[in-house]
N, C-alpha and C positions, 0 to 999 in steps of 0.2 A: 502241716504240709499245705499251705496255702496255694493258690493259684488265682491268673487272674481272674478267671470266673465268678471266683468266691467275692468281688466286689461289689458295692452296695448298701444298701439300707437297712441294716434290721431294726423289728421293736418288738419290744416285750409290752406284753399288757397283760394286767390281773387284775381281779376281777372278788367281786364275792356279795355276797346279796343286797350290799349299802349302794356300790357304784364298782367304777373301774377304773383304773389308772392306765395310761399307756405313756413307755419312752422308746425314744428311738437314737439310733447314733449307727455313722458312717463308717462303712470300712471301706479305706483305699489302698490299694493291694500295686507297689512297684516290683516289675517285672525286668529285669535286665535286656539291656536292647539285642535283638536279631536281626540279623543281614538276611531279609528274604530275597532282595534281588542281588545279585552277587554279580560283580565283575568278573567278565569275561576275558580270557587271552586274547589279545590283539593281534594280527600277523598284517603287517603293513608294509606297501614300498614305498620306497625312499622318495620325500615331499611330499605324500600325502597328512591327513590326517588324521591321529588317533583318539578317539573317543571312549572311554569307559562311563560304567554309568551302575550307582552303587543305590540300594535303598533298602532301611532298616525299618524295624517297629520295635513297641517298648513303653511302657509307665514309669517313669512320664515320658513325654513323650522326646526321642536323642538326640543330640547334636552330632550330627554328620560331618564328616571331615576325610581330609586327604592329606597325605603323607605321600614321597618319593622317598626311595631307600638313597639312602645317603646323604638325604638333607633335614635338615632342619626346621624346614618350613613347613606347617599348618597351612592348609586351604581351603577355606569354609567358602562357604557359597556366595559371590558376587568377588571372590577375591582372585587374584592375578599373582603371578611372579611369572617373567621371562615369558615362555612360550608356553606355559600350565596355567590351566582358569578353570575354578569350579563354579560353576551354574545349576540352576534350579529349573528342571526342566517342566513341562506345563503337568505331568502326570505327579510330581512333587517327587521325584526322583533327584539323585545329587551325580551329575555329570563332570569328569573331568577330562579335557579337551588340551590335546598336545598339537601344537599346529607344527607342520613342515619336518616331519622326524626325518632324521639322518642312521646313515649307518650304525652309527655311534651311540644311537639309543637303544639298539636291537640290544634284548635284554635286560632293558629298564624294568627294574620292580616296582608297583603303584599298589599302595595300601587304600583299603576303606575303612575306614572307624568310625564308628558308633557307642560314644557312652554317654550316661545317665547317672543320677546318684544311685540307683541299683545296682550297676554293674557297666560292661563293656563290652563289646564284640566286633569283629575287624575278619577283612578278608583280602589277600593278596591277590594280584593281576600283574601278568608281565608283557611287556609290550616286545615286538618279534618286528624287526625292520628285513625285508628279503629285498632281491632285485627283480621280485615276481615271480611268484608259483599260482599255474594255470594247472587243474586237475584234469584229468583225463576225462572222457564221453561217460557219463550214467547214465545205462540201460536202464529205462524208467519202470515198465514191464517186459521181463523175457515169456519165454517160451514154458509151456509145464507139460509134465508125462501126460502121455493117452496112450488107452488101449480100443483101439477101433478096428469095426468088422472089415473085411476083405471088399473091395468095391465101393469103399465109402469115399468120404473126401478128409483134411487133414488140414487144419487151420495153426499155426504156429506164430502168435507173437512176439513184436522184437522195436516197442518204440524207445527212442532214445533223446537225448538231448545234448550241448554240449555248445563250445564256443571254441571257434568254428564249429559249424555243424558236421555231426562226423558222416562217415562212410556203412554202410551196414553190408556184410557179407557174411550168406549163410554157409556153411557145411556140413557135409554128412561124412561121420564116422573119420572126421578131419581131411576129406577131399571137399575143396569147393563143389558147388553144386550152379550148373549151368544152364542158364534158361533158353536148352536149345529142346527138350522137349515138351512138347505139347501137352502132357499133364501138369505140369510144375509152372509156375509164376511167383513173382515178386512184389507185391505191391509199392506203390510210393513210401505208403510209412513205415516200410520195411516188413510187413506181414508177409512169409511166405506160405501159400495155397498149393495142396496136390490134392488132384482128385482120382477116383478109380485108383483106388489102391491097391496095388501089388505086394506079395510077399517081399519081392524084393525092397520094397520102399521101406524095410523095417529098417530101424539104424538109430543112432545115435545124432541128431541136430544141434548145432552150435551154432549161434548168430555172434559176429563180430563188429565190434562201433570203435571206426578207429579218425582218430585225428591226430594234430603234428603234436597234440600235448598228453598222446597215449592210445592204447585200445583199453577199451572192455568186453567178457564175455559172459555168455550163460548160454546154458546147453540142455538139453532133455531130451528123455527117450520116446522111441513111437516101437508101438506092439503090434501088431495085425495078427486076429484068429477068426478064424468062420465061425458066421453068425450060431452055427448052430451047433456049435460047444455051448454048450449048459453051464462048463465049469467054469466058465471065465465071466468077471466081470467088468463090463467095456466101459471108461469115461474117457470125456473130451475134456477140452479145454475149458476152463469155469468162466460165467462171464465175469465182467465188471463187478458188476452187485453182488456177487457172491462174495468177493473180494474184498478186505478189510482197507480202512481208509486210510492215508499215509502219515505217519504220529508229527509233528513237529519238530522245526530245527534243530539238532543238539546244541548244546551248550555247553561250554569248557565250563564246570565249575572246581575246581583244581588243579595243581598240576605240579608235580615234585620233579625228581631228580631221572624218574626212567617209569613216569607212571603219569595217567591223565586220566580224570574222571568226567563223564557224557553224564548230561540229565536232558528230559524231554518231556513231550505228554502224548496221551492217546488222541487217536483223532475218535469224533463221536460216532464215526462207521463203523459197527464191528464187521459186517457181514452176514453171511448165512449158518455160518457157525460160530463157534466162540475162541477168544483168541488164546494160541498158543504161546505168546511170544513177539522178543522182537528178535532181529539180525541185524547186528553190527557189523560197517564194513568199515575200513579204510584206506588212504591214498598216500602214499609218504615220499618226500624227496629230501635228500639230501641239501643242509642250508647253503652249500659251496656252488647248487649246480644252479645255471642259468635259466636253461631250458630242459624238455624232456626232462628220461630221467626217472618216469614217477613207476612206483610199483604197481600201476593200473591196483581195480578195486579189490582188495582182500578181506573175507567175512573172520573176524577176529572173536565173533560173539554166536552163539546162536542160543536160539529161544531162552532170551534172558527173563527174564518174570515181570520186572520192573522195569518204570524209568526213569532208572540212574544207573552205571554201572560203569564201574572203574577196569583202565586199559592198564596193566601192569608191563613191563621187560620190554620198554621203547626203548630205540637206539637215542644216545644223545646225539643233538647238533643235528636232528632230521625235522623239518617241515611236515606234519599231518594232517589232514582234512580226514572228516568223518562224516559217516551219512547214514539210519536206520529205517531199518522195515519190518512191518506189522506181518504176523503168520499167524493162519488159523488152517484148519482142516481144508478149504479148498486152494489155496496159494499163499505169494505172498503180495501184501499191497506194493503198489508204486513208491519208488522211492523218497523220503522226505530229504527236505531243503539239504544244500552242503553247510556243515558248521563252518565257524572261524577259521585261519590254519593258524596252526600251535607251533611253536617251536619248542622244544626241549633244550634246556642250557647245556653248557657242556659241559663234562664234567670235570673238577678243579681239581688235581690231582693234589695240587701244593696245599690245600687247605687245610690248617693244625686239625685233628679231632676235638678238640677241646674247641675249636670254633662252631664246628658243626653240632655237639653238642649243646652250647648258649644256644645258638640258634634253633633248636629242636625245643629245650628245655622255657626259652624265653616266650615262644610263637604258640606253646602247647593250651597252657589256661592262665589263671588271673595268680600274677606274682605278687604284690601287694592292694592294699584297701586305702584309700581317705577314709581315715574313721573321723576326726574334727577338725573342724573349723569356724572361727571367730572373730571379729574385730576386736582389737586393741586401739585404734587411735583411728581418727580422720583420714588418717595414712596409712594405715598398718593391718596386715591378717597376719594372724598364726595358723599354723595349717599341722596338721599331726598323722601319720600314718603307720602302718601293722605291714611287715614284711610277710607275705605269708610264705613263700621258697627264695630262701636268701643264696642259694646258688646259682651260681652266676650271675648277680646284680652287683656291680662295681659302683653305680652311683642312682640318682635320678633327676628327670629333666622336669621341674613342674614349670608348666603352663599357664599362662591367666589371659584369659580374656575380659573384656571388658564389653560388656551389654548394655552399655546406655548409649545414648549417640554421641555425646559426649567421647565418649572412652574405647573407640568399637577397636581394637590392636590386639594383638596377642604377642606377650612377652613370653621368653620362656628364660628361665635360671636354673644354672644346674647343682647338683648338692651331689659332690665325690664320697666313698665310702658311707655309704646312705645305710649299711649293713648295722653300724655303730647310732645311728642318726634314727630320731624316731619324729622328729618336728621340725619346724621352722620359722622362720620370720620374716614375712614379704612388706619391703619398705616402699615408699616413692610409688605409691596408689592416691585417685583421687578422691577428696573427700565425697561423702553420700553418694556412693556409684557402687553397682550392683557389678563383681566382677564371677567368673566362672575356672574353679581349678580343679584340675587333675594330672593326673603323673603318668611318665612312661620309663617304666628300669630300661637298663641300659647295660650291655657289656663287651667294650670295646665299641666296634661301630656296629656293634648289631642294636637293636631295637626293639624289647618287647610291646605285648597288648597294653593299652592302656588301664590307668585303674577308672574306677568310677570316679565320677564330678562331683564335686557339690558349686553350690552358687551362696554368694554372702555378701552384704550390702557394710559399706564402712559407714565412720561416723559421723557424724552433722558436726559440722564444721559453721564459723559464723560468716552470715555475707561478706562478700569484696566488692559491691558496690551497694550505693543510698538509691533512695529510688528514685524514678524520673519522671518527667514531664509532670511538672506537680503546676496547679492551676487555681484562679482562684474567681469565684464569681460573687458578685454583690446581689445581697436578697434586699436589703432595706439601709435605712439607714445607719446603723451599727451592726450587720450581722456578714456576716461572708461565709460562703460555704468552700472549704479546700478541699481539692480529690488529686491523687496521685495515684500515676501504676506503680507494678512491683519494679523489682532489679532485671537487669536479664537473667533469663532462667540459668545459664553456665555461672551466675555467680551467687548462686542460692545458696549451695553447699548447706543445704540442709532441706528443713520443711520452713516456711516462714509462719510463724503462729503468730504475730500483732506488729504492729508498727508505734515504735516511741515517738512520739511532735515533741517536738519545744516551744514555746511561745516566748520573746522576750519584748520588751516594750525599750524604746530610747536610740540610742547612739547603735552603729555595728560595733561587732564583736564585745563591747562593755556594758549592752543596755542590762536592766534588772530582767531576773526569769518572775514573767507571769504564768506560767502554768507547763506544767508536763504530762501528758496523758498518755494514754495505750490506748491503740484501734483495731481493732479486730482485722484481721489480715485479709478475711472475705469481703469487706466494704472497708477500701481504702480511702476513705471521706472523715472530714472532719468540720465541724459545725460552730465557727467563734460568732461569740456575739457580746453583745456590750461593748460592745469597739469605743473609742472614741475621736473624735474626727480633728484631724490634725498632728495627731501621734501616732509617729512610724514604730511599725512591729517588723519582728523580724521571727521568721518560720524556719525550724528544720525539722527533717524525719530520718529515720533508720527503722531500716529493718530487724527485726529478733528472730530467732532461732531458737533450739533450745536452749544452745551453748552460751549465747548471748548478743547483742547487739553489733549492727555491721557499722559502715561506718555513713554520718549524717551528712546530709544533702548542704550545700554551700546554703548559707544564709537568706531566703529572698524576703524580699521587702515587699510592705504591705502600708498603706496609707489612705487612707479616707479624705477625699478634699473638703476642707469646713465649710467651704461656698455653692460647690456644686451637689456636695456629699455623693459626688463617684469616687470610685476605687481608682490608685495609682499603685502599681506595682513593678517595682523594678529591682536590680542589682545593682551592691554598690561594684564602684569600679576595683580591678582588683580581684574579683572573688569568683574562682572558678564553678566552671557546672549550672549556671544558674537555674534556678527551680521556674522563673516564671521569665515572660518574656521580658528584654530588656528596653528600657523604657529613661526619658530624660526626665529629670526631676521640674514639678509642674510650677514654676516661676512667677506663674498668673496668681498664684495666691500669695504671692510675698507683699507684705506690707507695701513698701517700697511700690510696688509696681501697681501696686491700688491707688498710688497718692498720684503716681505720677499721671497715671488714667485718668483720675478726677480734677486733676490741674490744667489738663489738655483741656479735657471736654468747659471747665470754668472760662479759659482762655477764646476758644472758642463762640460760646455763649456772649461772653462781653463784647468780642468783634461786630458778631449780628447784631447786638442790640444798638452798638452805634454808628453800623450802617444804614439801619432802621430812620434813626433820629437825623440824621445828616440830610438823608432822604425827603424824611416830612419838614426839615426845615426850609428846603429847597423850594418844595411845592407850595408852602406857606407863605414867601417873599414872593417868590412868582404873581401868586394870587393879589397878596397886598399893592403893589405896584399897578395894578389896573384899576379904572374910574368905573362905577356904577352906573346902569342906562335906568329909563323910568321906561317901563315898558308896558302899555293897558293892555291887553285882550279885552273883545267884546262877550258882551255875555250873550253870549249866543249857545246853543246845544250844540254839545259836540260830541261824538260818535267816541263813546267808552272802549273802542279796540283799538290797539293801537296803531300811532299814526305813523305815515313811512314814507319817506322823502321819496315825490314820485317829480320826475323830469318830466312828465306828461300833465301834472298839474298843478296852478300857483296857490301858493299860500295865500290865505285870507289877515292878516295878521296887520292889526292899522298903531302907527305912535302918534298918540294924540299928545298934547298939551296938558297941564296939570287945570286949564280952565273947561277942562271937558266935562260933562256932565255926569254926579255921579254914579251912571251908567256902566261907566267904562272901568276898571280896574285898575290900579299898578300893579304891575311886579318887577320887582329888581331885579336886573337879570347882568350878568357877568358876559362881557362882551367875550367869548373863543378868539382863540389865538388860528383860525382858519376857520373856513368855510366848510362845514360836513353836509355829507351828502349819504344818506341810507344805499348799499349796496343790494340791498334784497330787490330784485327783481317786480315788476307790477307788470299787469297788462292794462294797458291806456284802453277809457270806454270807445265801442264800436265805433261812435263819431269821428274818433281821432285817429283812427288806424289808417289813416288814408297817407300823413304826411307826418313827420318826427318830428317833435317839436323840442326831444333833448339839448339841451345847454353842449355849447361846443367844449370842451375840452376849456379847464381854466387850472394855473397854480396857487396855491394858498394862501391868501393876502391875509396882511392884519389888517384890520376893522378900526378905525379912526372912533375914539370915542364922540359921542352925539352931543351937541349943543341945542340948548332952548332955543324952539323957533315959534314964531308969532304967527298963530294964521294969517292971512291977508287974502283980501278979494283978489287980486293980482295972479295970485298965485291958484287961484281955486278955479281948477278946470271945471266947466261943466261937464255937467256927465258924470265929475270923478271927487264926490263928496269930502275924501278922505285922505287926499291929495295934500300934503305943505313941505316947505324948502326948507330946507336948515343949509347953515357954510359947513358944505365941505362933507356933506352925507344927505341923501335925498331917496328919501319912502315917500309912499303912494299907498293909497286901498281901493281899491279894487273889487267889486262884488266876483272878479276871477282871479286876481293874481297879485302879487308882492313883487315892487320893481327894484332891484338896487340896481344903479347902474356901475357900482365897483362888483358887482359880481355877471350880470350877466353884460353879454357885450351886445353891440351897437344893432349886429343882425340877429338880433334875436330880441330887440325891443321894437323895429322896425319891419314896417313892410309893405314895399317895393309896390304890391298891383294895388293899393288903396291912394301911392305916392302922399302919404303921412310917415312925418318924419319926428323923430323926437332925439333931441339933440344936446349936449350937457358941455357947458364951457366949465372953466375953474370948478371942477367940482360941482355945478350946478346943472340940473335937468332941464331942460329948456324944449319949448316947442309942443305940439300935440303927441301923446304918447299914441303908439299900436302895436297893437300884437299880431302877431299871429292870427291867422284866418283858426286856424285848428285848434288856437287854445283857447278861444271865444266858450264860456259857459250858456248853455243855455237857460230857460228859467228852471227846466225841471231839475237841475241839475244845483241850483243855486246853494240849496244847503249843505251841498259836497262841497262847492267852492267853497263856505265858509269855515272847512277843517283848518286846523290849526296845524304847523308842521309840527311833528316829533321831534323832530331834532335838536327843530330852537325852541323848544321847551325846555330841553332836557340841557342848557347850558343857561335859564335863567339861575336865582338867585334859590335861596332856600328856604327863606320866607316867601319869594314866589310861588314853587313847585307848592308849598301849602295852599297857599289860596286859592292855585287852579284847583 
């Protein structure tokens, strides 16, 4: 006789004076599911809405569900039909939620199920559509007996509650009672006060609470004897605290054909004594009436023990509300909450006995079992069951739901004369999906409890698709590492335990297989190496199963480039799914297009080189075609930094004759094709800053090659040693300056406030030369004047530039 308690751990251990041994093992104890919170009767008007709300327990733990009588439909939690939706409410409760009822569902029957592979358990609720029932005023505290001395005062309570708020009128002995004398008062809350009490005041008080939806009453007596009777003992009215605390709401938890069953709880006040009891009242209206109407409150129970307690011999087709109170030796407490209001069905005169019977017999306990169930195919369960009362079972409806997300639906299939029938075979299921079945008999349209569940997982079936995004990265130069994910999880249909590669080398679809391997399903990676560079490979995968291989990924291509040795990888054209991205075949390494590279760049190359030569032969004729000058420098020091054509001062530079002494130097110097002048800036010494003595503005003349000229006394100025004519070119030297008169002009040989003139016909210099006041040397200055220019150095000959 197990229970769940008894679940747990045990171990044995034994023992004996060598050592000890200990084992242990688990018992788990399944306990068929209970409906602890139970659905209530609903009494609703018309567009509003009704809510039930159902919650079981159980090992393991149950699947909760809703049923409407006369349909077919299952409603698990998050699911919907029409204007019914069961929901999970925050307390882990299973709510179902009717919005906008009508007339026409007054009397809807709404099932709660609960089953488990232990067993089942279910409880009915009926929904009650009215055009609104308002209960009458509840007297929350009345009035209670006293026996009080003569000249005392007399306190009688009467609060009440109600919508609208009712009217409170007391009476004595059933005459109103009027507050026109002056012992007697009325309070707001309806307390009536006498004081100095008289014999006369003895009587019978009844307080009345009346409003347009009813009265209520309660009544008690008052005694008066003199204080000094012995024999009598006097109490008042109890307070509060004496007074036990109000038990909670009732609750409809059943309700047949002319009977309704109340449950509640205590409240934790008992009072100053201990409790009697409760009292049951209630309020009944008629379903037909609008308004009014109610049989104000009637005590149907008294000092019940418990709370729960069933109301037996109700009218059908009348609207109840119920209300209880706690009673101990000093009163009773205030009243608790109003329950629901119920309506009782009516009753069906036309209904066969033999329906009401199925119904009695089907509703009472558990009419067959799921004893097995198994997989037969990727497809398939066979399901088997034990009739336990095959009366009145005409067929059964079993149900499958599906628990993976995949599959979350609930089919149901019926199997007629299920009496003869002990098994079945449930087709058109997914493969490796975890489904959940159970059975409900069935006779005619009634509906019994259901049996217990079991849950069963079908077969592994092979993938329906190869895997994807397959990738491939270069480690060196023969090696590539591949990594691919699985399939999508909806096309597993199994557990995947390794993945098959292919490897082929050559041509698509014909190349030879180099290798086939298995990779472990947890690290979808795969490691080639010894590649070799310029031979395309071609990769597939699939996935395995137990059952076997799904199907392979379109062919992707893989190539090593022999010149760069990167990775090219692409699809050919044509081939679905491709595993890597697609990619154009790399052309740069075709033969062909190497030659044709290298035939450019050769073409190119020869251009240059005989633009080159075209060039130097040009400058070569050039050259050749000009006459050589005999040009001396004197050997004088000359300043080793270099020299830079200065407009502020004259070259020292004399052409002598080849009878000069050999003092004097040749050098062969190459007449320029124009007159160069150093752009680099100088500043002219302090003396000279006063007046510019720059060269006007000249254009580029050619330079007439130089003819032998014969000194002559004629020609030899004084003053100017170095001084001789030649036809048609005419140098001078100067301890300041180098004259040509084809380069510098007329005012700038001349000058005007000395009136010295120097003058040049056909080519020849004539007259006394002058210069410039400013470009006068002085002596300090003499071995500056005799620098040499830069310039025209730098266009002598190249056995000259040696000798300087």
């Amino acid at each position: 006789n197990v229970v769940p308690e008894d679940e747990g751990e045990y171990s044995c251990e034994v023992d004996n004076a060598v050592g000890s041994l200990t084992a242990s093992a688990t018992l788990t104890v399944h306990s068929p599911p209970t409906i602890v919170t139970r659905p209530e009767e609903v009494t609703m008007m018309a567009g509003e809405t009704a809510v039930f709300q159902c919650g079981a327990q159980g090992k393991p733990s149950p699947t909760v569900f809703w049923t409407v009588e006369g349909s077919r439909v299952l409603l698990f939690p998050g699911e919907s039909a029409g204007k019914f939706s069961s929901t999970l409410t925050p307390e882990g409760l299973n709510q179902l939620t009717v919005q906008e009822v009508t007339r026409n569902d007054s009397g809807l029957g709404t099932v709660c199920n609960a089953v488990n592979s232990a067993g089942s358990d279910s409880w009915h609720a009926r929904l009650t559509v009215t055009s609104g029932f308002h209960p009458p005023p509840v007297i929350e505290l009345g009035p209670a007996n006293q026996t009080l001395p003569l000249e005392t005062e007399a306190l009688f309570r009467c609060q009440v509650r109600g919508q609208p708020p009712p009217t409170v009128t007391w009476y004595k002995d059933h005459t109103p009672i009027l507050q026109l004398h002056p012992r007697i008062s009325v309070f707001d809350n309806g307390t009536l006060f006498i004081e100095d009490l008289q014999k006369a005041d003895e009587g019978l008080y009844t307080c009345v609470a009346t409003s347009e939806h009813g009265k209520a009453t309660w009544s008690a007596k008052l005694r008066l004897e003199s204080l000094k009777n012995n024999d009598i003992a006097f109490f008042k009215s109890p307070t509060l605290g004496a007074l036990p605390g109000p038990p909670s709401r009732p609750l409809i938890v059943n309700i047949q054909r002319s009977s309704v069953t109340l449950s509640w709880s205590r409240h934790r006040q008992i009072g100053s004594s201990s409790l009697l009891g409760y009292q049951v009242e209630l309020s009944g209206r008629p379903v037909e009436m609008r308004h009014g109407g109610s049989t104000g409150w009637v005590t149907v129970a008294h000092r019940v023990p418990g709370p729960t307690h069933a109301l037996h011999h109700l009218l059908p087709n009348m609207t109840y509300m119920f209300l209880v109170r706690a009673e101990n030796a000093h009163g009773f407490s205030p009243a608790s909450p109003l329950s629901s209001p119920v309506t009782l069905p009516e009753l069906d005169h036309d209904t066969p006995e033999e329906l009401r019977e199925a119904m009695s017999t089907l509703s009472a306990g558990h009419i067959l079992e799921l004893t097995s169930i198994f997989p037969i195919s990727s497809t398939s369960i066979k399901l088997g069951w034990e009739i336990l009362i095959s009366d009145f079972v005409e067929g059964v409806y079993i149900y499958s739901r599906g628990l993976d997300v995949k599959a979350k639906t609930t089919n149901i299939l019926t199997v007629l004369h299920a009496g003869d029938a002990s098994g079945f075979i449930v087709t058109g299921l997914l493969p490796y999906t975890r489904y959940q079945f159970f059975l409900i008999p069935f006779y005619k349209h009634i509906d019994g409890r259901p049996s217990n569940s079991r849950t069963v997982r079908t077969l592994e079936d092979v993938p329906t698709a190869p895997p994807t995004q397959m990738e491939a990265q270069l480690l060196n130069g023969s090696a590539v590492l591949l990594t691919w994910k699985p399939p999508p999880l909806h096309t597993h249909r199994g557990v995947i335990r390794y993945y098959q590669v292919v490897v082929r080398g050559g041509p698509a679809l014909n190349g030879s297989l180099l290798t086939n391997v298995t990779v472990n399903a947890a690290s979808p990676s795969l490691l080639l190496t010894n590649l070799t560079a310029g031979l395309m490979y071609l990769v597939q995968a699939a996935a395995v199963t137990r059952v076997g291989p799904g199907p392979y990924s379109s062919p992707a291509s893989l190539r090593l480039d022999p010149y760069s040795r990167l990775l090219n990888n692409y699809r050919y054209p044509g081939l679905e799914q491709p595993s890597f991205t697609e990619a154009t075949p790399d052309f740069m390494t075709e033969t062909w297009f190497v030659v044709l590279l290298m035939s450019m760049v050769g073409v190119m190359c020869l251009l240059f080189a005989a633009l080159l030569f075209v060039r130097r032969r040009q400058l070569d004729s050039k050259k050749s075609g000009l006459p050589e000058h005999t040009v001396t420098v004197l050997q004088e020091q000359v300043d080793p930094k270099p020299l830079l054509a200065d407009p502020h001062l004259c070259p020292t530079v004399k052409v002598t004759p080849a009878s000069e002494p050999p003092s004097v130097r040749e050098l062969p110097v190459t007449t320029p094709d124009y007159a160069e002048v150093s752009m680099l800036p100088r500043q002219p010494p302090p003396q000279y800053r006063e007046r510019s003595c720059s060269p006007e503005p000249y254009a580029s003349t050619t330079l007439v090659s130089p003819v032998e000229s014969t000194p002559s006394s004629n020609n030899h100025m004084p003053g100017w040693p170095g001084m001789y004519r030649g036809h048609g070119y005419t140098e001078f030297y100067s301890p300041s300056r180098l004259y040509d008169p084809h380069v510098y002009p007329e005012s700038y040989c001349g000058d005007s406030r000395d009136n010295q003139t120097f003058s040049y016909q056909s080519g020849n210099c004539s007259g006394n030369p002058s210069f410039p006041r400013d470009c006068q040397r002085e002596p300090e200055s003499r071995e500056r004047a005799h620098r040499i220019d830069t310039n025209t150095l730098r266009r002598s000959s190249h056995s000259g530039r040696q000798r300087q």
